[in-house]
C-alpha positions in Angstrom: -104.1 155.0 80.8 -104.1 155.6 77.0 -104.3 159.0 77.7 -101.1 159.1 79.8 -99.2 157.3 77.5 -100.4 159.5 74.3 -99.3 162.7 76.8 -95.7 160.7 77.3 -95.6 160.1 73.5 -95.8 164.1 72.7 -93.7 165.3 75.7 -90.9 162.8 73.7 -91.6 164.2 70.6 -91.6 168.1 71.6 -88.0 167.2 73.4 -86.5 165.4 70.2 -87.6 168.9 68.0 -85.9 170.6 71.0 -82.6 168.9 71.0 -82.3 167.8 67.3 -80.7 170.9 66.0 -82.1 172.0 62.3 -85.5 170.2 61.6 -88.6 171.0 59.8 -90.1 172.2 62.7 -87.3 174.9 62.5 -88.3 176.0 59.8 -92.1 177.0 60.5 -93.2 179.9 61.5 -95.3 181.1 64.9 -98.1 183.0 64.2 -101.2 182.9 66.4 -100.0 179.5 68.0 -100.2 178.1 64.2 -97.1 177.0 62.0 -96.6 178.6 58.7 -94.7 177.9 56.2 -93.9 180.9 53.7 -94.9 179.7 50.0 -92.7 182.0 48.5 -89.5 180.2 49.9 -87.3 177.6 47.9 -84.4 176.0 49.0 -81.7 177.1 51.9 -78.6 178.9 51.5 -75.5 180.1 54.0 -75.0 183.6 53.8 -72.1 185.2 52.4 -70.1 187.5 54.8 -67.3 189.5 53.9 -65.4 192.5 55.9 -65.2 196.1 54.9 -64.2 197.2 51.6 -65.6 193.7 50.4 -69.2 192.7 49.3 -70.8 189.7 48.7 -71.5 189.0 45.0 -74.6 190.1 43.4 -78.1 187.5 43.8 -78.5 185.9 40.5 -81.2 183.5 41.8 -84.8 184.8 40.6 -86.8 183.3 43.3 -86.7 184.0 47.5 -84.9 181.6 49.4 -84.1 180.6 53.2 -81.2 182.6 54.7 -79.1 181.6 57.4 -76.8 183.8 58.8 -74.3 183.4 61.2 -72.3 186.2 63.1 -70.2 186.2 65.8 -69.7 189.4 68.4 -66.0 189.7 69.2 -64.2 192.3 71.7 -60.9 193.0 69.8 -58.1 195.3 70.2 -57.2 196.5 67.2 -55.2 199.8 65.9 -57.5 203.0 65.4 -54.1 204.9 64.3 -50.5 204.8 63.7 -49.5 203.9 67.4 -53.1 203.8 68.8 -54.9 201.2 69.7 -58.6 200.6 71.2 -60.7 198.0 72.6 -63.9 197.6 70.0 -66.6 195.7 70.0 -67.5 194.3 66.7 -69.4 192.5 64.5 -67.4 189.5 62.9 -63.8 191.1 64.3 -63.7 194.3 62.2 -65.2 197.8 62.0 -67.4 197.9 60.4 -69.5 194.3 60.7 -70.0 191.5 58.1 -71.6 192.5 55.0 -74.7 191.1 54.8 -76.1 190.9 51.0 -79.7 188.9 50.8 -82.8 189.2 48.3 -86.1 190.8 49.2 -88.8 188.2 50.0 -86.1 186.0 51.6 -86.5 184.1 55.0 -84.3 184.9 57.0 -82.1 182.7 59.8 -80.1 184.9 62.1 -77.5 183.4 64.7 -75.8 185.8 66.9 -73.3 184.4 68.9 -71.4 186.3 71.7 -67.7 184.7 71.8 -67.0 183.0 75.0 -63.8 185.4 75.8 -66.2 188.5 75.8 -66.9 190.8 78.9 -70.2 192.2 77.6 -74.0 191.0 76.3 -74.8 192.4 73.0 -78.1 192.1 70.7 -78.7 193.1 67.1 -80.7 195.4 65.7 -81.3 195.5 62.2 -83.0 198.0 60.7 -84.2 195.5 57.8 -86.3 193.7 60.1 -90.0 194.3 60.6 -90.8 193.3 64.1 -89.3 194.9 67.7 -86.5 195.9 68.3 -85.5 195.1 64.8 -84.3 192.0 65.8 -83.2 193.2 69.7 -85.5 191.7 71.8 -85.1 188.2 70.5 -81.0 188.7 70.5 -80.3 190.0 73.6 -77.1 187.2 74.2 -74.0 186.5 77.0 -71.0 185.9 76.8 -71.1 182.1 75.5 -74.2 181.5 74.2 -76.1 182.0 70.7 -79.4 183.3 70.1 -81.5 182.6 67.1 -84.2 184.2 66.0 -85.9 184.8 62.4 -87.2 187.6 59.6 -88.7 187.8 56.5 -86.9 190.8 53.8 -90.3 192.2 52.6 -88.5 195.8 52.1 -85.8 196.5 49.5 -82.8 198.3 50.5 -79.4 199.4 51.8 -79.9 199.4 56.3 -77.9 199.4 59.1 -77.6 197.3 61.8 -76.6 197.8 65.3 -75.7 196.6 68.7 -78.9 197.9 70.7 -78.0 196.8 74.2 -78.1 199.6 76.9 -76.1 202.0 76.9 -76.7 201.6 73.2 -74.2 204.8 72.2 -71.4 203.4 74.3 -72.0 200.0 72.1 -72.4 201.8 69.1 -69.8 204.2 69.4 -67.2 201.0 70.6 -67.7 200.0 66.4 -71.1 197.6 66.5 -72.4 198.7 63.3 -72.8 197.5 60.0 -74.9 197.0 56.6 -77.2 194.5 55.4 -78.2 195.0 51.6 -81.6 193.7 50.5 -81.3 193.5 46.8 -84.9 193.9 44.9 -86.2 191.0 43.2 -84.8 192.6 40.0 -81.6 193.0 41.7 -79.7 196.2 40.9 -78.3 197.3 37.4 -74.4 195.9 36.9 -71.6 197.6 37.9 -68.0 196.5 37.4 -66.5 196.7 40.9 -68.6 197.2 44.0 -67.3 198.5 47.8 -68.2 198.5 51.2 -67.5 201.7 53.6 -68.8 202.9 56.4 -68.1 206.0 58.9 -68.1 206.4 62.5 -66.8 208.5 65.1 -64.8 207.2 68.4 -64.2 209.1 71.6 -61.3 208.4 73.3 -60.1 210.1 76.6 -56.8 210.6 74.8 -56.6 213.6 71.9 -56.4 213.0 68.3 -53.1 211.1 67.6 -52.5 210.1 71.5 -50.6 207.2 71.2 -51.1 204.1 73.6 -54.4 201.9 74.3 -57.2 204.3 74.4 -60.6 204.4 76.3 -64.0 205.1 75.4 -65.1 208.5 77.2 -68.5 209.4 77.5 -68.6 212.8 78.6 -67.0 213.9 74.9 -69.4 210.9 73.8 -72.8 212.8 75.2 -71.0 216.7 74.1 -71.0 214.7 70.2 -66.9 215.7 70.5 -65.3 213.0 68.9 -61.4 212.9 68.5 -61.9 210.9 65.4 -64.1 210.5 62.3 -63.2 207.6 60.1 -63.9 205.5 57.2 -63.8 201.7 58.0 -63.0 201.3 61.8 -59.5 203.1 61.8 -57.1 206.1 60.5 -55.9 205.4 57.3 -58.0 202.1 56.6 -58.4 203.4 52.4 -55.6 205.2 52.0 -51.7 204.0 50.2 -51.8 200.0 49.8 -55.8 199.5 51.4 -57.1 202.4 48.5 -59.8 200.9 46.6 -59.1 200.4 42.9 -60.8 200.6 39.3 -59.8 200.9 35.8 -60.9 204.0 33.8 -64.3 203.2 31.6 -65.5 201.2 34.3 -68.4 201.6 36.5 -68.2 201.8 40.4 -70.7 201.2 43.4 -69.9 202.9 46.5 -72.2 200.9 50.0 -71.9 203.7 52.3 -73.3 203.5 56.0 -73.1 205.5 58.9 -72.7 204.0 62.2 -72.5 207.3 64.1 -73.6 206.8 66.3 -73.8 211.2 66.5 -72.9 212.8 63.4 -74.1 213.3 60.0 -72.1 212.1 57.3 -71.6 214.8 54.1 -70.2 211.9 51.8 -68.4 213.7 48.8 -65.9 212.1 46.3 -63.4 215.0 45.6 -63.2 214.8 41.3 -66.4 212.3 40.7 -70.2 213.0 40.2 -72.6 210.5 41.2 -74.5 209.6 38.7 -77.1 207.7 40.5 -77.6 207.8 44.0 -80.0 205.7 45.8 -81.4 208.4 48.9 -80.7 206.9 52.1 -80.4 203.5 51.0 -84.1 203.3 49.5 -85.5 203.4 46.0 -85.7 206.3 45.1 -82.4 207.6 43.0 -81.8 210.7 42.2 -78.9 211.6 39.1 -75.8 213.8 38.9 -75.3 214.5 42.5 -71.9 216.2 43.9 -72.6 215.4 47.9 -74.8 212.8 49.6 -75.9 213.1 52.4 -76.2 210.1 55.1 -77.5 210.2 58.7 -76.5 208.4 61.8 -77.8 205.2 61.7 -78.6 205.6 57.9 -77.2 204.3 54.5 -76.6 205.5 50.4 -75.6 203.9 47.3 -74.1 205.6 44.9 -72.1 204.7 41.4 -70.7 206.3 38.7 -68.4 206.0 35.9 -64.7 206.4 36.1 -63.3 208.5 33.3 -59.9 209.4 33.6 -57.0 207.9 35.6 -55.9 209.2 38.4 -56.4 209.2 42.8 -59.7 210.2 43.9 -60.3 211.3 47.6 -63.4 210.1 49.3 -64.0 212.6 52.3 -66.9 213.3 55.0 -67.2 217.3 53.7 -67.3 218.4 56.5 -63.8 218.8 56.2 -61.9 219.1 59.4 -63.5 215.4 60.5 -61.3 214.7 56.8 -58.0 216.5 57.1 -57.8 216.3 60.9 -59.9 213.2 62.2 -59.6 210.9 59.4 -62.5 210.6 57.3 -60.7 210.3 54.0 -60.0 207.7 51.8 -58.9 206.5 47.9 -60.1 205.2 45.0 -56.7 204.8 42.3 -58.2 204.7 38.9 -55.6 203.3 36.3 -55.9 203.4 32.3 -55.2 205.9 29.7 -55.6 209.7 29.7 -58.5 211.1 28.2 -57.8 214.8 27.6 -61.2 215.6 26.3 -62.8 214.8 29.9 -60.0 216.5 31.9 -56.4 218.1 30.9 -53.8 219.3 33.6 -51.6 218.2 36.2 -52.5 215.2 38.0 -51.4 215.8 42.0 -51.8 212.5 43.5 -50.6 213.4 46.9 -53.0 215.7 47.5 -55.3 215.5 51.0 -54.0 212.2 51.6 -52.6 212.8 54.9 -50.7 210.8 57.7 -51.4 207.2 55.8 -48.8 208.7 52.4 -46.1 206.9 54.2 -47.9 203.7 55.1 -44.4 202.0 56.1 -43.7 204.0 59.2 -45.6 202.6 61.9 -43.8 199.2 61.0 -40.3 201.2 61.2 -41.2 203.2 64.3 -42.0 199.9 65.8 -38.7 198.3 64.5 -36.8 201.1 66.4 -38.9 201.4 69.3 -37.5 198.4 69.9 -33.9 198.6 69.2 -33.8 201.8 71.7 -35.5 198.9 74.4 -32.8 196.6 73.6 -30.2 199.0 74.4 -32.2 200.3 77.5 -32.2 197.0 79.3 -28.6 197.1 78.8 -27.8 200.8 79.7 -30.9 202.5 81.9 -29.6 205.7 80.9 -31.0 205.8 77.1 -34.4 206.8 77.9 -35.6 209.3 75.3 -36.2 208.9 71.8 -33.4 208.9 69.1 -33.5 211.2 66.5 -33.8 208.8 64.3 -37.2 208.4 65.9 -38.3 211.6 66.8 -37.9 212.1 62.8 -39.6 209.3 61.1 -43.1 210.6 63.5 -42.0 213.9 62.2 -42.7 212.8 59.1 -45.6 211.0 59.6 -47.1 214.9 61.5 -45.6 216.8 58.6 -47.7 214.4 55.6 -50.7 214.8 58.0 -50.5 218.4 58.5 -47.9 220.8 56.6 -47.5 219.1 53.3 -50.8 220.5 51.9 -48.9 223.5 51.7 -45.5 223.4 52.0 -45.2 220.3 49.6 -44.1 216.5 50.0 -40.4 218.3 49.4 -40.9 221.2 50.9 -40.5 223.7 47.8 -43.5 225.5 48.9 -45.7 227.0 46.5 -43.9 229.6 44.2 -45.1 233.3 45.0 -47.6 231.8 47.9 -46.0 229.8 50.6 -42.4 229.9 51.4 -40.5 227.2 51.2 -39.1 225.3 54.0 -36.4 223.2 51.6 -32.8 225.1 52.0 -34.4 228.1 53.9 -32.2 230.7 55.1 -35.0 232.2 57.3 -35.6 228.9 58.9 -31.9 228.0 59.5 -31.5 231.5 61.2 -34.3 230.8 63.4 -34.0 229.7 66.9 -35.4 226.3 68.7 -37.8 228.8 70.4 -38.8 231.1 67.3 -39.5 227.9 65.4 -42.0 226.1 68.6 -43.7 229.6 68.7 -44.4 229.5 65.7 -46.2 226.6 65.0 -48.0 227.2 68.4 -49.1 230.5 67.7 -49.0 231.1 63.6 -48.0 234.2 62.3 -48.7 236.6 59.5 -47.1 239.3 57.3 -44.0 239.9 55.2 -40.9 237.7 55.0 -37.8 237.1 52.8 -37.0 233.7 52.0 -34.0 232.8 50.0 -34.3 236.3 49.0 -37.6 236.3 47.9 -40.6 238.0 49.2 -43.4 236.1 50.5 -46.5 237.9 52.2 -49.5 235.2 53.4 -50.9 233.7 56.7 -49.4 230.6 58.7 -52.7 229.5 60.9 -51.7 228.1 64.2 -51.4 224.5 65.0 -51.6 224.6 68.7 -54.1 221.5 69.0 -51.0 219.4 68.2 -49.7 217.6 70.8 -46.0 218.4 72.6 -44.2 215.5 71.2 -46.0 216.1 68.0 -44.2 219.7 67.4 -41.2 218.4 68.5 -41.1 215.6 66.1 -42.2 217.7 62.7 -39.4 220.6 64.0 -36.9 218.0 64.3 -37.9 216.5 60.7 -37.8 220.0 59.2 -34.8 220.9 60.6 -33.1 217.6 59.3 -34.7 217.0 55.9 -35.2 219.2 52.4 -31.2 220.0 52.5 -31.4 221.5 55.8 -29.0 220.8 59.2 -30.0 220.9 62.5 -30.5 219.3 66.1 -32.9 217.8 68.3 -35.9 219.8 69.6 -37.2 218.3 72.7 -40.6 217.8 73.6 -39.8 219.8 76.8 -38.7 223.1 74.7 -42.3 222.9 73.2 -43.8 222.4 77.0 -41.7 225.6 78.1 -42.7 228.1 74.7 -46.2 226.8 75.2 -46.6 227.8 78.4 -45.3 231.6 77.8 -48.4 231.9 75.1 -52.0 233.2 75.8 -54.0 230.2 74.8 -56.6 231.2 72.3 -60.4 232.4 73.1 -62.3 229.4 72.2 -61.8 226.0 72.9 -59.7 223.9 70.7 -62.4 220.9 68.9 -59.0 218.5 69.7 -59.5 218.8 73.6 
């Protein structure tokens, strides 16, 4: 009888640890069927979280804590590009997830929790965790519940973490990704200003640019073919108004991570050296370095001193995924000149692509919607004004022609025509003009009565609507007159020219 009521008495004690939310019990560690608790620990903290280019502040505290982290999975649409949108799957809402900043020797309190209005399960896997799965096979968690499970940071360092439910590239590749910096006990030298970016690659069924919702594809997903290569979760995310900022004389840390979940990043910051660069997130740093590079599912730190003033493009070198897939971003670095360190003219334009004229998605919109205002009231305006068909000119032209041809369209004395008041242009046909940019061309011309002798390189991975749009904005900007060209025209000259011999990377 005393036996029973003993057994009674520790079956209502196991269910009030059960139920009672955070107790002591909590905090103990399994091992063996025995409950430790870790010596080293003091205290309890929440962790801070902050999204992409933010990080927490630096650890100050001098001894290893308990952690508790809370993060949430969320299924968002969101904008990838100007007039693009995609469904990812996230870490905290944004691309890439929460930074996570903790100290090494900490204990660490994880919470995932899949939001109720998700379709999918998800897990983490963090690749600071010793144990398996990183973390995955105690967070595998449905839509509506939370899973807890916890680590202890015995490794220093700069790691990724991941979504590592099956198929773990489609998860990946949807933007589950993220960093987790485990500062050593001595924490890390001070900087003045510290960042947060990370790369990753998305396939979409539509081509680069494709406006409209957009779809994960996994053929171009498994061929490593992805339409886009960015910095932060979308086209654009660090360029104009989102660049990051410093003042000259100060010193800058860069957290870079790639996500992938395919390709290796070749992380270069056109006009800085590194001075210190931390190898793939470890210890080990190595000085004066031009290009880092950072592997899928891998991580670097890098800083170094800001000398001069001026716009400084961050860029995956291997360039195209820059210029035409959007890895590239901005650091603006105000102060005073310093002629000793660098003399010449600053070009702050330069490689910044579509994101230069960071207002005209919001005035595309803003028309997009007068023309539907006037469609519901007279069905025959169906196409785009020109209004229109010029302002995503624009935006085609600052992604793709401007490098060369110039924000005005002056050109480049004795290299490249210019396109500004062009005689040669203006007595060029719709048809001429569509071939073209299709097809390139090469050899002598006269321009304005000067002689110009170089190589246009074709742009035939742009789409119909696309040549349309920067013709249209040529041929009505820079001092020039001229009409509408129609997506159709480009359709029709298209189809009348041999496609080229290898496959475009676009398709």
């Amino acid at each position: 009888m005393k036996r029973n009521i003993l057994k009674q008495l520790s079956l209502l004690a196991l269910a009030s640890v059960m139920t009672s939310g955070l107790c002591a019990a909590e905090e103990q560690v399994m091992a063996n069927g025995v409950k430790l608790i870790d010596p080293e620990v003091t205290g309890e903290e929440e962790a801070v979280l902050t999204q992409a280019p933010h990080v927490p502040p630096p650890i100050t505290r001098k001894h290893a804590t308990k952690v508790v982290v809370h993060l949430e999975v969320r299924e968002v649409t969101k904008r990838l590009a100007d007039g693009v949108e995609y469904v990812f799957w996230t870490f905290g809402g944004d691309v890439p997830g929460s930074f996570i900043r903790i100290r090494e020797g900490d204990q660490v309190e994880f919470y995932l929790n899949n939001h109720q209005g998700n379709k999918m399960p998800h897990n983490i896997d963090l690749h600071a965790v010793t144990g398996p799965g990183g973390g995955a096979t105690s967070s595998f968690t449905a839509p509506g519940y939370s899973s807890r499970f916890s680590f202890k940071a015995l490794n220093p360092g700069l790691y990724v973490y991941h979504c590592a439910t099956a198929p773990v590239g489609m998860h990946v590749a949807n933007g589950m990704y993220g960093l987790i910096l485990v500062e050593p006990k001595e924490g890390l030298p001070p900087v003045d200003r510290e960042y947060y970016v990370m790369q990753g690659e998305f396939y979409t069924m539509g081509k680069y640019a494709e406006e409209g919702l957009q779809y994960f594809d996994m053929a171009k997903a498994v061929d490593e073919r992805p339409p886009y290569v960015v910095f932060n979760g979308s086209v654009g995310a660090l360029v104009g108004d989102k660049a990051l900022t410093a003042k000259v004389g100060e010193r800058v840390r860069l957290f870079i991570g790639n996500g992938g979940p395919n390709l290796v990043s070749s992380f270069h910051v056109i006009g800085e050296i590194f001075d210190n660069v931390y190898q793939e997130g470890g210890s080990q740093v190595t000085h004066n370095v031009q290009t880092t590079m950072i592997p899928a599912g891998g991580a670097s730190i890098v800083d170094f001193k800001v000398e001069v003033p001026g716009t400084y493009i961050l860029v995956d070198h291997s360039l195209f995924r820059a210029f035409n897939k959007g890895a590239i971003g901005m650091l603006k670095v105000e102060g005073a000149e310093n002629s000793i360190v660098y003399t010449g003219k600053e070009v702050d334009a330069v490689y910044l692509g579509k994101a230069v004229d960071s207002g005209s998605e919001q005035r595309v919109a803003q028309l997009k919607e007068a023309v539907e205002v006037e469609i519901r009231e007279n069905p025959k305006i169906a196409k785009l004004t020109k209004e229109i068909q010029m302002t995503k000119g624009k935006d085609v032209f600052m992604q793709t022609c401007f490098v060369c041809h110039q924000a005005n369209g002056e050109g480049i004395p004795e290299q490249i025509p210019p396109l500004a008041k062009s005689d040669y242009f203006a007595n060029m046909t719709d048809d001429e003009a569509i071939h073209i940019v299709i097809a390139g061309r090469s050899g002598e011309v006269v321009v304005n009565g000067k002689k110009y002798n170089g190589v246009m390189t074709p742009l035939n991975y742009l789409t119909d609507d696309q040549i349309a749009n920067v013709l249209t904005y040529v041929r009505n900007s820079f001092g020039n007159e001229g009409g509408v060209i129609s997506a159709d025209a480009v359709k029709r000259v298209r189809a009348t020219i041999a496609p080229p011999t290898t496959t475009s990377q676009f398709e």
